[in-house]
C-alpha positions, -999 to 999 in steps of 0.1 A, spaced: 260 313 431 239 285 424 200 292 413 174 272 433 156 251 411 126 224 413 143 186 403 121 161 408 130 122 406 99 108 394 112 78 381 144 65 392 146 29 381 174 7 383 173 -21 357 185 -47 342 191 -35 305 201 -68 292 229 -92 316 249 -65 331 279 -87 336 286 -117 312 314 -132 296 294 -129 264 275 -95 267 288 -57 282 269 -38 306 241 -21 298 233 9 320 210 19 348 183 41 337 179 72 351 146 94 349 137 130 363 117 159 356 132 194 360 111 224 371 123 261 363 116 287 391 94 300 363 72 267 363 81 261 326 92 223 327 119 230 299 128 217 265 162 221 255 186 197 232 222 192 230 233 195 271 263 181 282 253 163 317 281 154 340 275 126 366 292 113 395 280 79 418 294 85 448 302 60 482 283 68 516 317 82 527 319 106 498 345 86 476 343 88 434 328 50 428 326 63 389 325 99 367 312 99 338 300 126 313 268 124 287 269 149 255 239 154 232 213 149 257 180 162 251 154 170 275 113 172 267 91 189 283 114 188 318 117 150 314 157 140 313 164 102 310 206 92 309 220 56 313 242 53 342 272 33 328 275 44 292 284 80 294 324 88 286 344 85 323 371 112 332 379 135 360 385 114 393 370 81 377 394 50 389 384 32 357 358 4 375 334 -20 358 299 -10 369 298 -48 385 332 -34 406 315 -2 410 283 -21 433 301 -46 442 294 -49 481 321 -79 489 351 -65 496 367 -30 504 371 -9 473 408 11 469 423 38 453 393 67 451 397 99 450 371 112 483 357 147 490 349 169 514 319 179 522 327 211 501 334 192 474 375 197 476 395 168 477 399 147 509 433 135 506 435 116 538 405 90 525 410 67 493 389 33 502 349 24 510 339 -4 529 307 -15 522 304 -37 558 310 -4 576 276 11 560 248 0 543 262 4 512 239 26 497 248 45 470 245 82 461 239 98 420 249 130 414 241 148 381 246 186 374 236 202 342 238 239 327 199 253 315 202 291 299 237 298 321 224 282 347 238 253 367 213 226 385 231 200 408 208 173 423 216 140 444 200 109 447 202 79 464 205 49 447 186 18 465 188 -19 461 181 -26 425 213 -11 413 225 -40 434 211 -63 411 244 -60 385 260 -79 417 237 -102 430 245 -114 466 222 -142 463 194 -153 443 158 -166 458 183 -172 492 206 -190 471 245 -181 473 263 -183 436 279 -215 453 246 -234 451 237 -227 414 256 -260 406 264 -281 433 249 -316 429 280 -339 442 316 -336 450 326 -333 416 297 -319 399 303 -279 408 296 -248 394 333 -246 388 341 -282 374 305 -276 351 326 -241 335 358 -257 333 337 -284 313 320 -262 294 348 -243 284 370 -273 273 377 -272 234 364 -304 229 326 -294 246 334 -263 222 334 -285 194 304 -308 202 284 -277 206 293 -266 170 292 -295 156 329 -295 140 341 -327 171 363 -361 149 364 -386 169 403 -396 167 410 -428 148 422 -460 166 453 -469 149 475 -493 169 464 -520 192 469 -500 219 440 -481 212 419 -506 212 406 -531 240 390 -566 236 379 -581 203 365 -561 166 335 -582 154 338 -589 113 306 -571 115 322 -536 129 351 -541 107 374 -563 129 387 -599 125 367 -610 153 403 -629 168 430 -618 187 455 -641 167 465 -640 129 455 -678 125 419 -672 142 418 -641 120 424 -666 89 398 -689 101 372 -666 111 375 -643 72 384 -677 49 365 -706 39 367 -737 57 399 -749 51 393 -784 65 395 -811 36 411 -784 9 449 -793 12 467 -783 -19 439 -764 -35 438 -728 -42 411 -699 -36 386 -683 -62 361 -664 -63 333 -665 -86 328 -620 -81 299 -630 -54 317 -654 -27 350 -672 -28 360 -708 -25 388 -735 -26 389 -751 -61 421 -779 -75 448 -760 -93 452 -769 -133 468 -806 -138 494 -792 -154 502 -752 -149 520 -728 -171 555 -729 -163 569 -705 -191 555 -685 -224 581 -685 -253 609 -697 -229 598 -666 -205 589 -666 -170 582 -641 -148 563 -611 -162 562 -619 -199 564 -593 -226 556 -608 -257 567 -596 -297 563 -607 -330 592 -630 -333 578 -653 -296 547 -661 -323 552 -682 -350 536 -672 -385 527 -639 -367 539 -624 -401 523 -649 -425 492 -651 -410 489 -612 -408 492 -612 -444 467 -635 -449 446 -621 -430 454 -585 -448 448 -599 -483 416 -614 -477 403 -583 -460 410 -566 -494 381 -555 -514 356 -567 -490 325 -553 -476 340 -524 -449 375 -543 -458 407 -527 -474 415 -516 -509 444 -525 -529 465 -495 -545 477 -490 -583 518 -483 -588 509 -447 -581 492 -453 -548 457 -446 -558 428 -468 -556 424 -484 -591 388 -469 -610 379 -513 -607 373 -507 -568 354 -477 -577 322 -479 -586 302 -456 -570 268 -443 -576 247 -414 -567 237 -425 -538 276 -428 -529 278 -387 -533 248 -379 -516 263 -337 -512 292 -330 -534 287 -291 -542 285 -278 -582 318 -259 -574 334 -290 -571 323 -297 -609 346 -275 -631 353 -297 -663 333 -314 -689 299 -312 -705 267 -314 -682 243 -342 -699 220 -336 -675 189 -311 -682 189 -282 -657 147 -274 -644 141 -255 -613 140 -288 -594 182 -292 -606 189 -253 -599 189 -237 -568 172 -202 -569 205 -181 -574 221 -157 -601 235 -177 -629 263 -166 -652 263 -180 -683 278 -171 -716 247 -185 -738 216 -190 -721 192 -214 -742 160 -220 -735 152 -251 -744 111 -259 -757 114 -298 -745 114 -309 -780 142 -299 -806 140 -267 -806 158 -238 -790 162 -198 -780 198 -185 -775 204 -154 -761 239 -138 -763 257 -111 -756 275 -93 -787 311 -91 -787 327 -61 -772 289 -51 -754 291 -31 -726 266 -57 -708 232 -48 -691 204 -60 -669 168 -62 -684 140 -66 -659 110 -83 -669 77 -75 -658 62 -96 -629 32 -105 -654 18 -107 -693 7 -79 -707 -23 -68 -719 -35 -76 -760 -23 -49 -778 5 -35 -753 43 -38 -758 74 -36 -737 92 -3 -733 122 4 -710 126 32 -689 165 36 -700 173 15 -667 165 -18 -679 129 -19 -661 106 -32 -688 72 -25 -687 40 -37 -709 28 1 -724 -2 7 -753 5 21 -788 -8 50 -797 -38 51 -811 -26 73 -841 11 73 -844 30 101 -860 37 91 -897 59 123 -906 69 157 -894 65 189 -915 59 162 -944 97 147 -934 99 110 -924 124 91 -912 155 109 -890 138 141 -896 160 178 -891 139 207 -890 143 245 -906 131 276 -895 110 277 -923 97 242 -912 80 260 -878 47 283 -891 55 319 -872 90 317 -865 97 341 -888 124 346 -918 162 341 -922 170 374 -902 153 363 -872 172 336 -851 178 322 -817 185 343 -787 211 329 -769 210 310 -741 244 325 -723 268 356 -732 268 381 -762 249 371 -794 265 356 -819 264 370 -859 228 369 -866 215 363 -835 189 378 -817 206 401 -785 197 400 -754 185 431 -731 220 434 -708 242 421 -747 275 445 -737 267 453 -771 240 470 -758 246 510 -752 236 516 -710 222 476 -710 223 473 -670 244 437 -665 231 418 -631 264 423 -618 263 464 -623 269 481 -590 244 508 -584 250 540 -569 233 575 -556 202 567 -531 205 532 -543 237 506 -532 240 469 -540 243 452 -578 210 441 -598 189 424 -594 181 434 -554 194 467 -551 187 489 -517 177 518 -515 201 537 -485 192 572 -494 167 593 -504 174 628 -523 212 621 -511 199 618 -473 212 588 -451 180 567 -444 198 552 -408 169 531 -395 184 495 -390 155 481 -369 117 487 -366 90 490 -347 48 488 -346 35 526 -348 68 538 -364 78 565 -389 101 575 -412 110 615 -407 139 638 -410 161 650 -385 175 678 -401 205 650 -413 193 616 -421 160 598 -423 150 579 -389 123 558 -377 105 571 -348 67 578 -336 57 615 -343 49 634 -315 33 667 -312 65 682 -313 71 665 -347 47 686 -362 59 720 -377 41 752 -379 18 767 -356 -15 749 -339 -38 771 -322 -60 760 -294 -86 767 -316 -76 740 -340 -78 709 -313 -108 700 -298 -109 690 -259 -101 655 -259 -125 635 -233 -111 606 -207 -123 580 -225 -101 590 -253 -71 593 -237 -75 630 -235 -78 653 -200 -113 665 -208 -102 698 -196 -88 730 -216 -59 735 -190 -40 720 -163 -19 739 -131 18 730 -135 38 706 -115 8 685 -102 -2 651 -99 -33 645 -120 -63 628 -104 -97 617 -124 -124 640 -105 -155 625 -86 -177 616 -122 -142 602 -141 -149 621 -173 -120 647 -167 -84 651 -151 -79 675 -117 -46 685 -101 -43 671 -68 -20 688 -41 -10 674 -7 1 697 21 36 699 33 48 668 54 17 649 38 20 615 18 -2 607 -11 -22 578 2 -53 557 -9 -79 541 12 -96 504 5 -116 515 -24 -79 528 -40 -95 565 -35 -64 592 -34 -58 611 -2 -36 628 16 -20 614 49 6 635 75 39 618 74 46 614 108 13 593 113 17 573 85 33 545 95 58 543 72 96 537 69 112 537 39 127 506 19 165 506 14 167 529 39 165 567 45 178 603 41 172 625 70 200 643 71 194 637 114 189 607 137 163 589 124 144 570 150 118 540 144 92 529 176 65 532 191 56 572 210 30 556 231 36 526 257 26 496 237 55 473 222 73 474 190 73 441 171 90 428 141 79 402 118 95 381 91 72 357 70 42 364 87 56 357 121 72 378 153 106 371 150 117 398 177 95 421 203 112 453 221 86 460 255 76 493 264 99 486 290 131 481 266 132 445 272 145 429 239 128 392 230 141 374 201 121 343 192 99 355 223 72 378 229 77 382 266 113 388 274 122 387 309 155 408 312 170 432 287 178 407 262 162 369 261 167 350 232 145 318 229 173 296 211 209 290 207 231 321 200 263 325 180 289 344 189 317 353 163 357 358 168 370 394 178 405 403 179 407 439 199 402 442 235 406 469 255 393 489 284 360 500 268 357 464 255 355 449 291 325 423 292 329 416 256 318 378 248 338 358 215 337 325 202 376 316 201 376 286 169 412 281 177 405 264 211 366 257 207 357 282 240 340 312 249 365 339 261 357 372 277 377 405 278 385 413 311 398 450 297 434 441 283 434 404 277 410 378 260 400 346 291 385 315 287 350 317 302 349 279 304 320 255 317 307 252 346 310 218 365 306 201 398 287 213 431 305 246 431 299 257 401 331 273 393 344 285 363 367 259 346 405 263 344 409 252 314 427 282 292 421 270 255 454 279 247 484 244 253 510 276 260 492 283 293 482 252 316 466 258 350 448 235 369 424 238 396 430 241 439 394 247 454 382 283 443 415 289 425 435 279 394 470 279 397 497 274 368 505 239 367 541 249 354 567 275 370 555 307 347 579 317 322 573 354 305 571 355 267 566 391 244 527 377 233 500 367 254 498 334 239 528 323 251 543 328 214 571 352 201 603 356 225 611 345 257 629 367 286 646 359 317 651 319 301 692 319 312 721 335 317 742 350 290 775 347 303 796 322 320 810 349 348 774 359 358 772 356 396 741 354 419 747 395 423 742 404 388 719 375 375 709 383 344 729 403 325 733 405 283 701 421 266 688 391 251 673 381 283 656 413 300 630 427 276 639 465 265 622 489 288 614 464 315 628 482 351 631 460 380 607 480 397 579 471 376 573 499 356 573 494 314 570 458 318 547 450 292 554 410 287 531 381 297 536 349 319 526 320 309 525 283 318 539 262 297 551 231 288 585 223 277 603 255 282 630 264 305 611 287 335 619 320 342 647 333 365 661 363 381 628 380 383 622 407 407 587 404 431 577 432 410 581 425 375 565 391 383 536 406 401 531 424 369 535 398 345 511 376 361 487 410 359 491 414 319 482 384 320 447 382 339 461 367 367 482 374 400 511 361 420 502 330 437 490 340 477 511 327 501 485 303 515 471 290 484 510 283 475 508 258 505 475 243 495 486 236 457 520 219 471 503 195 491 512 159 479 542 168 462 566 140 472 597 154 493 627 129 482 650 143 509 688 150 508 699 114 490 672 105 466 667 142 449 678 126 416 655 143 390 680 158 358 679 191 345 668 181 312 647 161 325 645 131 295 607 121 293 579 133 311 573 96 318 611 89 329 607 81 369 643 89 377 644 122 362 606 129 373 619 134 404 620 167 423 649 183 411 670 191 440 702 182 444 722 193 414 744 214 437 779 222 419 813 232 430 809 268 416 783 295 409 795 295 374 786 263 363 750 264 388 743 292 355 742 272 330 707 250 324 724 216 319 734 221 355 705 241 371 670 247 363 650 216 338 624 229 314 589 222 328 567 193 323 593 170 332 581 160 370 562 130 360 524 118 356 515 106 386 501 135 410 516 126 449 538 98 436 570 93 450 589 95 413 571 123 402 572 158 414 536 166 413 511 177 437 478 161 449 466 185 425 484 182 394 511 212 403 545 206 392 577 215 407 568 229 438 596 211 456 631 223 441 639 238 406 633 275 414 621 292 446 589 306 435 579 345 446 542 346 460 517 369 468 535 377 506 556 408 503 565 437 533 572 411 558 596 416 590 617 393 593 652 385 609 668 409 634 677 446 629 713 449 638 709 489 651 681 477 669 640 488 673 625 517 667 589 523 664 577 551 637 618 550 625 618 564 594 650 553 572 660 571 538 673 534 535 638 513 545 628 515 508 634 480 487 650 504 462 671 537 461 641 559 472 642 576 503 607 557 510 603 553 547 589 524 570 574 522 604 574 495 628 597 471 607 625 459 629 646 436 607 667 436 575 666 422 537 687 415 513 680 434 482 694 454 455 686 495 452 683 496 412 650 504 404 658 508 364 671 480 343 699 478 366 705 458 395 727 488 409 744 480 447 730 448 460 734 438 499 716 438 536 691 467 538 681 475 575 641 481 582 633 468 545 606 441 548 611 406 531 588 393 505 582 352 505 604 330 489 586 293 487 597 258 483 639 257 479 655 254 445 679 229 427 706 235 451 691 233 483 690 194 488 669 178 520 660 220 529 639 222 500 605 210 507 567 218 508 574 241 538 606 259 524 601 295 533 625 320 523 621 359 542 660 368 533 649 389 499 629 416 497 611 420 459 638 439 445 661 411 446 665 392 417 689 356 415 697 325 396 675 304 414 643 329 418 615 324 393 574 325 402 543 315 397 510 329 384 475 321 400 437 337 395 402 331 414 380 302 395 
């Protein structure tokens, strides 16, 4: 049931966005504003809605439906564009301009009651017959809760389909004469060539015979100014009066006539025609060329003559400097150089020369050479003269530098001159013969002085002797590991360590009290005050905390009571506080061995905080608020919740919520079975039929959904694993013992019902069901969530379904495409010779979701409502069962109780049934003895099968069969409440 709430249009404005119908620009939208009021008075903010939408004819007929995701509304303000939103549902796919559009009737809608079911019996509006005002409906979901409003939509909208402007019809816009229209002026507009003047790409074509051009080209617009060749001659040439026999030149500016030569050249060489001239036509040609050769020879910028070698002779040579302005010194490589080499001769590079002489500009000269078989050397000069007095001295690397004497040079040594070798007895203090040289490596030689580790030595300690008891390692850095033959073990060290001995090896550790040995009487430590780090008391009771007293010079035990917490007030004074008052609960959780309960004793609310903030409030009451601090049922969250998957349902579970990811929809369990919740839409408000699972279509009829295919029953919910009941096994299977072989009845399954634990489904593409008892359907369709289809909804979905009568039942068993017309038909007149070959599929029942797309179309076998096959195929079991029907062959009697009345072998009785069924009295797996049972009531049969040619139909009813019959052309369909 709807909530009322406020919805206020404050603003509904119909505007032009823009041109809403162009050839250039698409339609904008019609803005739509209102303001939505909760019964709360909170004018709500909420993002993300999904609004559907529906603009609807005086007479109830769907002009256009549309749907808006993603919508937002602030503060109760909600603004769409009607136009723009995604169509579907019953939209007929108009143009907004089509959907206004007040000039002619308007065809093929869908119409509604006043209920809002469909109105099958309307499909047209004609605006002349009303005022044509239109009417906006919008519904919307806020917290669960669906708001439908209408609206009526007044003239402006009419503006996308202007009747007539300022009194104006569209005739009138252009109309100045016969020919000048608004048609003729779009047709003009729209040529190619007005398309090319506009964009400035138009060539004028080029007039190139004379039939594309009239009258007479002045010379001035590049004509002849004549029609005739000999006016064309007189009007471009000079006069030609008084020039006979001349001939026309021109002087580059203007031309004229001017006399030929007297006497013209007939012939060159004997040639005429286009003369090619050679040497031989000329006479001389050769003599003269050589004349003119030789006296070109040794001239200025002439030609030279050549010796008997081919060279130029040295005579025609005379060159000077200025004739080799560049040649390079490499080019140079025999002879003697004449000419003096100075720094202005000599670029600044590194010479290599084998004497270098330096010449003093007179006669005279230094040489310097390098010596035979040197091993060659640079010398450096210094960058300057020296000093008086100093001289040059290398530095071994050829660097010479100016350096002063010595003052008093050393004239001998030990009284030796010259290459002087010293003695022993030549040094005062060395000593006499006996003493000598220690050695620089190894042992001492003979008469040498020995050194401290000499192997000659007796105990000398080499720096390579390996040392041993406390000590490890070789000289020089031995270290020391033990002491007295104890293992000193510290590796690493720390600040206020020592070194003590723990009864093995020597550690490093701070001494403690218990370090010290021997016996320390009271009497031999002092009381150590606070402020040293001491108690300033003489004795403490055991297993207490220790507390400075009141002063802070000495330490106290302090003892809390049992149940009490050791607690400190603002000035960080100790105390003691009862637990069960302290307010505290503890982190990472607790230990009480018992339920542990955290709230509030009194009737105030319990709150809980996160970063400073109340995230979530529980009321005295036990209303739970999550984002809010006043909840207003048991739980109110302000803000989108998430819901997860679960897999287990069951009857405890009933009412449980989950988020399926598989078909993006919220599902409940109803106690045994996951169902889609689904959205709720239109001006009911019912639940959507849409199952979120392609194995199980249904589709909606009013306050019901109903499987859109005949059900077929399959081992999982889904719709997945095996199927059951799909065909017959054998070719000798008769209508009496339809089906038979174990791969078609599901183990356990009796015909009565009981251990039937399969589902039906509705689903595409799969042979349906058959040989189904009433009950085993009815209970399928119950594992299922749903029910066998009541008898008078069965009529309702069928309505529309086009009856093709006895000739034109055509529609295959296998159906070819769902889009095929002929084999979209109902499927009704496959009747065969035999019951044998009515058994197998290719000659009986087609799989479903071959009957064709068009719902009520006469090649397709689907109803007004989108149900297929309810013509033909299968009869189809509903709701209807203990019905009396036909006529009781032993006669009436009221209250007769018959041991045979039952549908089965019980001895059930019945009262006040006076008629007969055809059934079968195996209530196991079974079919058992099958014939006409007296006083058994009839359960409904609906809608003929494949066989049953012009009788099947919309109103086939079938009352032969009571539900425990079961037969080749018997299957069912499921249906549940919206």
């Amino acid at each position: 049931m709807n909530k009322k709430w406020n919805f206020f249009a404050i603003a509904f404005v119909l505007l032009f966005m823009g041109p809403f119908y162009s050839h250039a620009q698409s339609h904008k939208g019609i803005s739509f504003q209102g303001v939505i009021k909760l019964p709360n008075g909170e004018y709500p903010t909420r993002s993300g809605l999904t609004v559907n939408s529906r603009v609807l004819s005086p007479n109830n007929c769907i002009l256009r439906e549309e749907q808006f995701t993603g919508v937002n509304v602030s503060n109760g303000y909600i603004n769409i564009a009607i136009g723009t939103g995604s169509t579907g549902g019953y939209d007929p796919g108009f143009s907004m301009k089509k959907v206004m559009d007040n000039s002619a009737v308007i065809t093929g809608l869908t119409c509604l009651h006043s209920d809002g079911t469909v109105n099958g019996s309307v499909t047209s509006f004609d605006p002349s017959s009303t005022n044509g005002a239109r009417k906006f409906r919008l519904s919307v979901t806020i917290d669960s809760t669906p708001v439908v409003a209408d609206f009526n939509m007044r003239a402006m909208a009419y503006a996308i389909n202007s009747e007539s402007l300022n009194g104006k019809t569209e005739s009138n816009f252009v109309n100045t004469s016969t020919n000048i229209t608004q048609t003729a002026a779009e047709n003009w507009f729209a040529s190619s060539v007005m398309g090319q003047l506009l964009s400035g790409t138009y060539v004028a074509p080029s007039a190139t015979t004379a039939g594309n051009v009239s009258g007479t080209v002045a010379i001035a617009n590049g004509g002849t100014g004549a029609t005739t060749a000999s006016g064309a001659l007189t009007n471009l040439l000079p006069s030609q009066s008084g020039h006979a026999g001349k001939i026309l030149t021109t002087d580059g500016t203007s031309a004229s006539w001017v006399a030929p030569p007297a006497s013209p050249v007939t012939s060159v060489a004997s040639k005429t025609g286009a003369v090619t001239l050679d040497a031989a036509d000329i006479s001389d040609f050769s003599t003269a060329a050589d004349a003119r050769i030789t006296a070109q020879k040794g001239q200025a910028n002439g030609l030279a003559t050549l010796d008997a070698s081919g060279k130029v002779p040295s005579t025609q040579l005379a060159l000077t400097a200025a004739d080799i302005p560049s040649l390079d010194a490499s080019k140079i490589t025999s002879g003697t150089l004449t000419q003096n080499v100075s720094s202005s001769s000599v670029a600044g590079t590194t010479g290599s020369f084998t004497n270098l002489r330096i010449y003093d500009g007179t006669s005279e000269y230094l040489t310097m050479t390098l010596p035979t078989g040197g091993a060659g050397y640079s010398i450096k000069w210094p960058n300057a003269v020296g000093a008086n007095g100093t001289v040059l001295q290398t530095d071994a690397s050829g660097n010479l530098s100016w350096v002063v004497l010595p003052s008093a040079p050393v004239t001998s040594v030990a009284g030796k001159t010259g290459a002087v070798t010293l003695a022993n007895t030549d040094i005062s203090g060395l000593g006499t013969a006996s003493t000598y040289n220690v050695p620089a490596t190894g042992d001492a030689a003979a008469t040498e002085v020995v050194k401290g580790n000499d192997s000659r030595l007796t105990g000398a300690f080499q720096s390579s002797t390996s040392l041993g008891g406390d000590l490890s390692g070789t000289l020089p850095n031995p270290s020391v590991v033990k002491i007295q033959g104890k293992a000193v073990a510290p590796t690493t060290y720390a600040a206020g360590q020592t070194l003590r001995y723990d009864g093995t090896n020597w550690i490093n550790a701070v001494l403690g009290f218990a370090d010290i040995s021997g016996t320390v009487s009271t009497s031999q430590l002092p009381t150590i005050p606070v402020s040293k780090g001491g108690t300033g008391v003489t004795s403490i009771t055991a297993n207490r905390l220790l507390a400075s007293d009141g002063t802070g010079n000495t330490v106290t035990p302090f003892t809390c009571g049992v149940g009490q917490l050791v607690t400190f007030d603002v000035s960080g004074v100790m105390g003691c506080t009862s637990y069960s008052s302290s307010g505290i609960f503890a982190n990472g959780g607790n230990s009480f061995a018992t339920s542990a309960s955290l709230g509030t004793n009194d009737n105030y609310n319990l709150n809980f905080k996160t970063n400073g903030s109340t995230r979530m409030t529980v009321l005295a009451n036990g209303d739970v608020g999550i984002g809010t601090t006043t909840p207003a049922a048991k739980l109110d969250v302000a803000g989108g919740v998430k819901i997860g998957s679960s897999t287990s349902c069951t009857a405890t579970e009933e009412g449980t919520l989950r988020y399926n990811s598989t078909s993006k929809g919220m599902e409940f369990c109803n106690g045994s079975l996951w169902a889609a919740v689904g959205s709720t839409g239109g001006s009911n408000g019912l639940r959507s039929c849409a199952t979120g699972n392609a194995n199980d279509v249904m589709v909606a009829v009013g306050s019901w959904c109903v499987d859109k295919y005949e059900a077929s029953v399959w081992s999982a919910a889904d719709g997945s694993g095996t199927g059951y009941f799909t065909d017959s096994t054998t070719s000798a299977d008769t209508d009496s013992n339809y089906p038979t072989g174990a791969a078609n009845v599901p183990a356990g399954c009796n015909r009565n019902g009981a251990g039937c634990v399969q589902y039906a489904v509705s689903k595409p593409g799969v042979i349906p069901s058959r040989g189904v008892t009433w009950y085993q359907a009815a209970k399928f369709c119950a594992n299922s969530g749903k029910q066998l289809i009541p008898d008078d909804l069965w009529q309702v979905a069928a309505i529309g379904t086009y009856d093709p009568g006895a000739g034109s039942g055509t529609g295959g068993t296998t159906g070819g495409s769902a889009t095929d017309a002929a084999a979209a038909r109902c499927n009704i007149n496959t009747h065969n010779a035999t019951w044998a070959t009515w058994l197998k599929t290719t000659n009986g029942v087609r799989p479903t979701n071959r009957a064709g797309t068009t719902a009520g179309g006469t090649n397709a076998c689907s109803s007004d409502y989108g149900v297929d096959d309810m013509v033909g195929n299968l009869w189809e079991w509903t709701s209807m069962n203990s019905i009396e029907a036909g006529t009781d062959t032993a006669g009436f009697f009221q209250g007769k109780n018959n041991s045979s009345g039952g549908p089965f072998s019980t001895a059930d009785g019945t009262w006040n049934i006076n008629g007969s069924a055809y059934g079968c009295d195996g209530d196991g797996t079974s079919k058992g003895t099958c014939g006409w049972k007296n006083n058994t009531p009839a359960a409904a049969l609906r809608g003929g099968s494949w066989s049953d040619g012009a009788q099947a139909g919309v109103t086939a009813l079938g009352l032969n069969n009571s539900g425990s019959y079961s037969g080749w052309s018997v299957g069912f369909r499921c249906a549940r409440p919206r």
